[in-house]
SEFI-846741 format. One line per 3 residues: number of its first residue (from 0); for each residue y, x, z of C-alpha. Coordinates in steps of 0.2 Angstrom, whole numbers. Example, Ala and Ser with C-alpha at 12.3 -4.5 7.8 and 13.67 -1.06 7.14 Angstrom:
residues 2
0> -22/62/39; -5/68/36
END
This chain:
residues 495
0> 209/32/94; 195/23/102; 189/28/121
3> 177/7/123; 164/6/114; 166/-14/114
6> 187/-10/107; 186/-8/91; 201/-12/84
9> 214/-5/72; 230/-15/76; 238/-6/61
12> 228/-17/48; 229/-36/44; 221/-45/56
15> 218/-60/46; 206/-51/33; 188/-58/36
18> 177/-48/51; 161/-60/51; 151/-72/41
21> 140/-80/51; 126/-89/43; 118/-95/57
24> 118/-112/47; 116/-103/28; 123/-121/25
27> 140/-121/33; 142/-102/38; 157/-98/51
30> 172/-88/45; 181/-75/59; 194/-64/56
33> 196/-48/64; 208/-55/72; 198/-69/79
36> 186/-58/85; 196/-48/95; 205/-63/105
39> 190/-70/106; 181/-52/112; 194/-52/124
42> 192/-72/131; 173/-67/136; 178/-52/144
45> 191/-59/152; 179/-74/157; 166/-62/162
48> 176/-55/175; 181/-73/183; 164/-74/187
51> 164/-60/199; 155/-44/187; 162/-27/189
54> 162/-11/180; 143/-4/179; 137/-21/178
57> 122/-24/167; 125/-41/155; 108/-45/148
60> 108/-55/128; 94/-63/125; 96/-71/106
63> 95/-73/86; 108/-66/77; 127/-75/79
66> 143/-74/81; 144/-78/99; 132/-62/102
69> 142/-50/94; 158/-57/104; 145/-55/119
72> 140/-39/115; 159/-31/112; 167/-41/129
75> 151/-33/139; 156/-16/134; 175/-19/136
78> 176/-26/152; 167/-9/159; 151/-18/159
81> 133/-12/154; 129/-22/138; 108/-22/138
84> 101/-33/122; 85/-38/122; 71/-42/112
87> 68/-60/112; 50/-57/107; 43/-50/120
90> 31/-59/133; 41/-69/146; 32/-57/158
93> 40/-42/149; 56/-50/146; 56/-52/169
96> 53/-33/169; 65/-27/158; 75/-40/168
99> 74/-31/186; 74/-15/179; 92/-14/172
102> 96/-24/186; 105/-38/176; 118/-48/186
105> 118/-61/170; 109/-67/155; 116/-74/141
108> 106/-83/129; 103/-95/114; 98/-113/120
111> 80/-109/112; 77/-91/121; 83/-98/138
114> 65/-100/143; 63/-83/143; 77/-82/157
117> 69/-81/176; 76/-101/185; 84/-88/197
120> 97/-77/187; 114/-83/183; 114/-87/164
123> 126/-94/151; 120/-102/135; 128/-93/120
126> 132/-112/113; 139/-128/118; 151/-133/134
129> 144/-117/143; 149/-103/131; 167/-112/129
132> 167/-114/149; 164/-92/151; 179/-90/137
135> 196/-86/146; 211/-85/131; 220/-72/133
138> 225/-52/133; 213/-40/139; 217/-23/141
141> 198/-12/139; 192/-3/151; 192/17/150
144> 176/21/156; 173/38/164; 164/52/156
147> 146/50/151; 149/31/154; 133/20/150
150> 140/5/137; 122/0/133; 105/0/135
153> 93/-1/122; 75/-5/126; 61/3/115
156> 47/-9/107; 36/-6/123; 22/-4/108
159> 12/9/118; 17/4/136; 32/-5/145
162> 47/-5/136; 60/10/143; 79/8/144
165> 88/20/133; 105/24/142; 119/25/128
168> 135/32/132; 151/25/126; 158/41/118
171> 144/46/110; 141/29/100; 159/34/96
174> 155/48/88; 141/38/77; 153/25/72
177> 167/39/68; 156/49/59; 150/32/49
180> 170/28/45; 175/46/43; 169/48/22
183> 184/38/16; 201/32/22; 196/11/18
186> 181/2/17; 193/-14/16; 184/-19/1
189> 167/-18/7; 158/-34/11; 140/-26/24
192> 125/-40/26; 113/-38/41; 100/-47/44
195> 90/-35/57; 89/-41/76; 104/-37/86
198> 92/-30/99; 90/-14/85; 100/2/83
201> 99/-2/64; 108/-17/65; 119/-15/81
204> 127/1/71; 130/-7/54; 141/-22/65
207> 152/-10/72; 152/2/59; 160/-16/48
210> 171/-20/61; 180/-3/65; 180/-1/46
213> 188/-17/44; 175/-21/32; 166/-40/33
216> 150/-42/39; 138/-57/34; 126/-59/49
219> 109/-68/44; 101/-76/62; 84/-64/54
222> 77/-61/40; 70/-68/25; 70/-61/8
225> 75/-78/-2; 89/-81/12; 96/-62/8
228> 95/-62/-9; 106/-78/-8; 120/-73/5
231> 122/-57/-6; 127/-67/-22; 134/-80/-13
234> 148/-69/-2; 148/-55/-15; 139/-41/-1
237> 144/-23/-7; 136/-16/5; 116/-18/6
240> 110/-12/26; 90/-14/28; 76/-6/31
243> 61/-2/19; 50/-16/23; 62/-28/19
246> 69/-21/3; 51/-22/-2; 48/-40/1
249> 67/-43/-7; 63/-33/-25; 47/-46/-26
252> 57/-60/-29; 61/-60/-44; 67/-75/-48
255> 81/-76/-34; 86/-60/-37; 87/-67/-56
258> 99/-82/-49; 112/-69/-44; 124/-57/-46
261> 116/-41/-41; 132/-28/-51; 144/-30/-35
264> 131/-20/-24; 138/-2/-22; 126/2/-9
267> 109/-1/-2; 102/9/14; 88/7/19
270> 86/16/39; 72/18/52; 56/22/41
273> 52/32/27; 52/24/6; 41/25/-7
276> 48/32/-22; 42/17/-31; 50/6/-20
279> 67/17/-25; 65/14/-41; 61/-6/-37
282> 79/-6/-30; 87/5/-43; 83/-10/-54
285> 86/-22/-44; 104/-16/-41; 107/-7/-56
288> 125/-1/-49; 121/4/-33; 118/21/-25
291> 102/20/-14; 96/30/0; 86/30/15
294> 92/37/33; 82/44/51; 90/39/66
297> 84/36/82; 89/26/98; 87/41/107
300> 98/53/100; 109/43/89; 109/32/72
303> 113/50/60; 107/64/60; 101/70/41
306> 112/66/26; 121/75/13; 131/90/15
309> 146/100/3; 138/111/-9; 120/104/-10
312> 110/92/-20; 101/78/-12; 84/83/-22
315> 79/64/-22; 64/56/-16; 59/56/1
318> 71/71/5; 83/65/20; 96/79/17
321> 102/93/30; 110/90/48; 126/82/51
324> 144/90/55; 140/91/74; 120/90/74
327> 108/102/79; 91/101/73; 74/111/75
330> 56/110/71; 45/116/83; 24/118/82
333> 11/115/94; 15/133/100; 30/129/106
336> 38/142/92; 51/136/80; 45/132/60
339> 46/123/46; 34/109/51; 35/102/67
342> 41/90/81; 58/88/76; 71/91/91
345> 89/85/90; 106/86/99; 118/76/95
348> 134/69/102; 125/51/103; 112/61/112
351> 105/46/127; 111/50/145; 91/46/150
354> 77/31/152; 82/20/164; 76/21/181
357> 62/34/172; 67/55/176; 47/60/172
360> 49/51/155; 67/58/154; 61/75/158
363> 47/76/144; 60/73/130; 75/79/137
366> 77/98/139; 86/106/154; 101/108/139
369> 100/91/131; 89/95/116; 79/76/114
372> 60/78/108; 58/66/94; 40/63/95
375> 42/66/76; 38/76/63; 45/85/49
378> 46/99/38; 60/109/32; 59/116/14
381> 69/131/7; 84/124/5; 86/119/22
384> 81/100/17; 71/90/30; 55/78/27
387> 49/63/38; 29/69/41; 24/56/53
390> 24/52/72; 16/62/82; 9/49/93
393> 1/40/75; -9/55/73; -29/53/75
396> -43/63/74; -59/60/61; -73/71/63
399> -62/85/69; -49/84/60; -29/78/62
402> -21/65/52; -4/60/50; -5/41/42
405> 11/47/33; 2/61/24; -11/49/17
408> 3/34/13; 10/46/3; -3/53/-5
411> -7/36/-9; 10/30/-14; 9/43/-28
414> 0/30/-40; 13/22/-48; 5/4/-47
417> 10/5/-26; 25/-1/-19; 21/3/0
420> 6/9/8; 1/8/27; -13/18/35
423> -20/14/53; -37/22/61; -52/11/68
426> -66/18/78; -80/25/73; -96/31/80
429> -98/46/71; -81/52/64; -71/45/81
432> -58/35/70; -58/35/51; -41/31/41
435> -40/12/32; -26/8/22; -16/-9/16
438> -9/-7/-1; 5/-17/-8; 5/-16/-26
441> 22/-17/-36; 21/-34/-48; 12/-36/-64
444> 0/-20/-59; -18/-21/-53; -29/-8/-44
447> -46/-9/-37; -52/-3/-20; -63/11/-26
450> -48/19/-36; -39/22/-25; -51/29/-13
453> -54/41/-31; -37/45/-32; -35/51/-13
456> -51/61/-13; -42/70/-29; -25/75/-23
459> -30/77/-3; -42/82/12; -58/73/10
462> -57/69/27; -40/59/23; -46/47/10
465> -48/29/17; -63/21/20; -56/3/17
468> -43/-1/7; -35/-20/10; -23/-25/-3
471> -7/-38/5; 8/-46/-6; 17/-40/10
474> 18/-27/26; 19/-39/39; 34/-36/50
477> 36/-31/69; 52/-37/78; 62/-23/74
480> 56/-27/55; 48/-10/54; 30/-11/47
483> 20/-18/62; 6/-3/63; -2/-13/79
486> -5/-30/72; -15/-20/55; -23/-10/67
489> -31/-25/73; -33/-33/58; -42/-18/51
492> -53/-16/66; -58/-37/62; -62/-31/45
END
């Protein structure tokens, strides 16, 4: 049906039903149909092209959540073009190399990130006279990219080094937005809210996936809990995409989750991290008719991998399900032999084509037959049903022995009074690194420092138990609103 990635269109349905909502000012928030956004999808390809790019081209998008990004963002892709977004938090000196190194002929960018934009590279504003100037009205016909086609490129978090350019492919974001679409014939009725940066796989995938369903998508410029919880009740979202952190800081508000009309939620998913089972039951309550559940993706090798499958039971909890129609998966130990606890390896249709400019990186996580080396790990029960353990590059060593973080949050995240836990090592001149851990407690409950350092040294490794315990009414945030590990780090080694 599809063969762009940026053309995702189904002429065969009404064309005047609502695409987008974009909030951008929550006070008068823009209505386009689906409609709409393929003409206008088509004007900035179209306009693109009049400038002179060709095919292969890499379009940089620098910019908070809007309309004009996601029209951006679809014309790159559909002129042939290489669509690369970018995180607009980076260091202007980060934001130059990432810059050079996908080569990028133009940058477009909101007004207030444009200083992040080198004087010397082309650039259009995503606002104003200068985005109505690069539109050109009128029919495009998409490009049909060759095989193994690069549509995108992601740029990791550059969290432990310069950020690298995951190379996506066209037909195998196809086959995540297929197999996304593919559980019913209509999602017509469902009304998506994303409030996660465009620059994210989380959220880049929950946009398309809306507007090959034919669904509407409210789009947030970021996130904040009070402003979510209001856009749900106040466009009727059905369709709840997040991930953990932020469903946590939503199910504290109490009182603005009291001001609206929660039943119409069908759906919460909440992608990218491991939940609490605390924090499960948080939502249930706060969406008493939705069905909630968590998801493992990577940029890497693709949005889906684990899910539910004919003929089993999700067992609940922290379980992520068994491989998807047409994913591979395997667990493999510091051996090198295959088991039920390991690095998790994957191959998948979305599988990336390789980093950027990077074939020694590419090499240590690509195999020779396209297997991708997660860097995670996992293990498999019984049944065949797979687990999120923890990163391997999260894991320290105190007094000779391995942590995973994960292990100990969980352990942790077993009292019933916590909501999240987050445990980061800090040096020490006898053990090497010890664990400390940052506690968010659900409302109404109360726990002292010591208990919980009881509780841990009862149910795990002595070795695991944490040597400081800081309690936070949130996780703070990174830009990709994952829990930001670096910035507690730091704060735990300040004390």
């Amino acid at each position: 049906m599809w063969t762009n990635l940026g053309k995702l269109v189904d002429h065969a349905k009404d064309p005047d039903a609502i695409a987008l909502i974009d909030c951008l000012d929550f006070r008068q928030p823009r209505y386009y149909s689906h409609g709409q956004m393929d003409a206008l999808s088509d004007a900035c390809a179209r306009g693109l092209v009049k400038r002179g790019l060709k095919p292969g081209d890499s379009v940089a998008l620098i910019g908070i959540n809007r309309a004009e990004y996601l029209i951006a963002y679809f014309a790159i892709m559909r002129a042939g073009m290489v669509a690369v977004p970018i995180n607009y938090k980076l260091s202007v000196e980060t934001v130059d190399l990432v810059l050079k190194d996908c080569a990028a002929k133009l940058v477009i960018a909101d007004i207030e990130r444009m200083k992040l934009v080198p004087e010397h590279l082309p650039h259009v504003a995503m606002e104003g006279k200068a985005w109505d100037a690069l539109l050109d009205p009128g029919p495009f016909a998409a490009v049909t990219p060759p095989p193994k086609a690069c549509a995108m490129i992601l740029y990791t978090s550059g969290s432990t080094g310069i950020p690298k350019g995951v190379q996506l492919s066209h037909e195998g974001q196809l086959w995540a937005v297929r197999r996304r679409i593919s559980a019913r014939a209509s999602f017509a009725d469902e009304c998506l809210i994303v409030a996660a940066p465009l620059f994210h796989m989380n959220a880049l995938i929950s946009a398309k996936f809306a507007l090959a369903a034919h669904a509407s998508l409210v789009l947030l410029p970021q996130f904040d809990a009070k402003n979510f919880i209001g856009a749900i009740g106040t466009f009727g979202v059905t369709w709840v995409t997040s991930v953990p952190t932020m469903m946590a800081m939503v199910v504290r508000e109490a009182e603005a989750l009291a001001a609206i009309d929660t039943s119409k939620v069908r759906y919460v998913r909440m992608g990218s991290a491991p939940a609490t089972h605390q924090l499960y039951d948080a939502v249930h309550m706060a969406f008493p008719n939705a069905s909630v559940a968590g998801g493992y993706g990577t940029t890497e090798a693709g949005p889906i991998v684990f899910g539910p499958v004919p003929g089993k039971t999700m067992p609940g909890g922290d379980a992520l399900g068994w491989p998807m129609p047409d994913v591979e998966a395997r667990l493999v130990d510091s051996r090198g032999m295959e088991a039920d606890e390991g690095e998790l390896w994957m191959l998948t249709p979305a599988n990336m084509l390789g980093y950027l400019n990077l074939p020694e990186k590419t090499s240590q996580v690509l195999t020779e037959d396209g297997w991708y080396k997660s860097g995670d790990v996992f293990r498999r029960d019984a049944d065949g049903c797979y687990y999120f353990v923890g990163r391997v590059d999260d894991m320290f060593n105190c007094g000779g022995e391995n942590i995973y973080p994960g292990e100990v949050e969980k352990v942790i995240e077993r009292m019933p009074e916590v909501l999240q836990a987050c445990v980061v090592p800090v040096a020490d001149d006898i053990k090497g690194q010890k664990p400390v851990a940052f506690v968010v407690l659900r409302d109404g409950t109360d726990l002292s420092e010591q208990s919980i350092k009881d509780f841990v040294l009862a149910n795990a490794p002595a070795y695991q138990h944490p040597r400081r315990v800081f309690f936070m009414d949130a996780l703070p945030l990174a830009a990709t609103n994952k829990i930001d590990r670096v910035l507690l780090r730091r704060m735990a080694e300040a004390g």
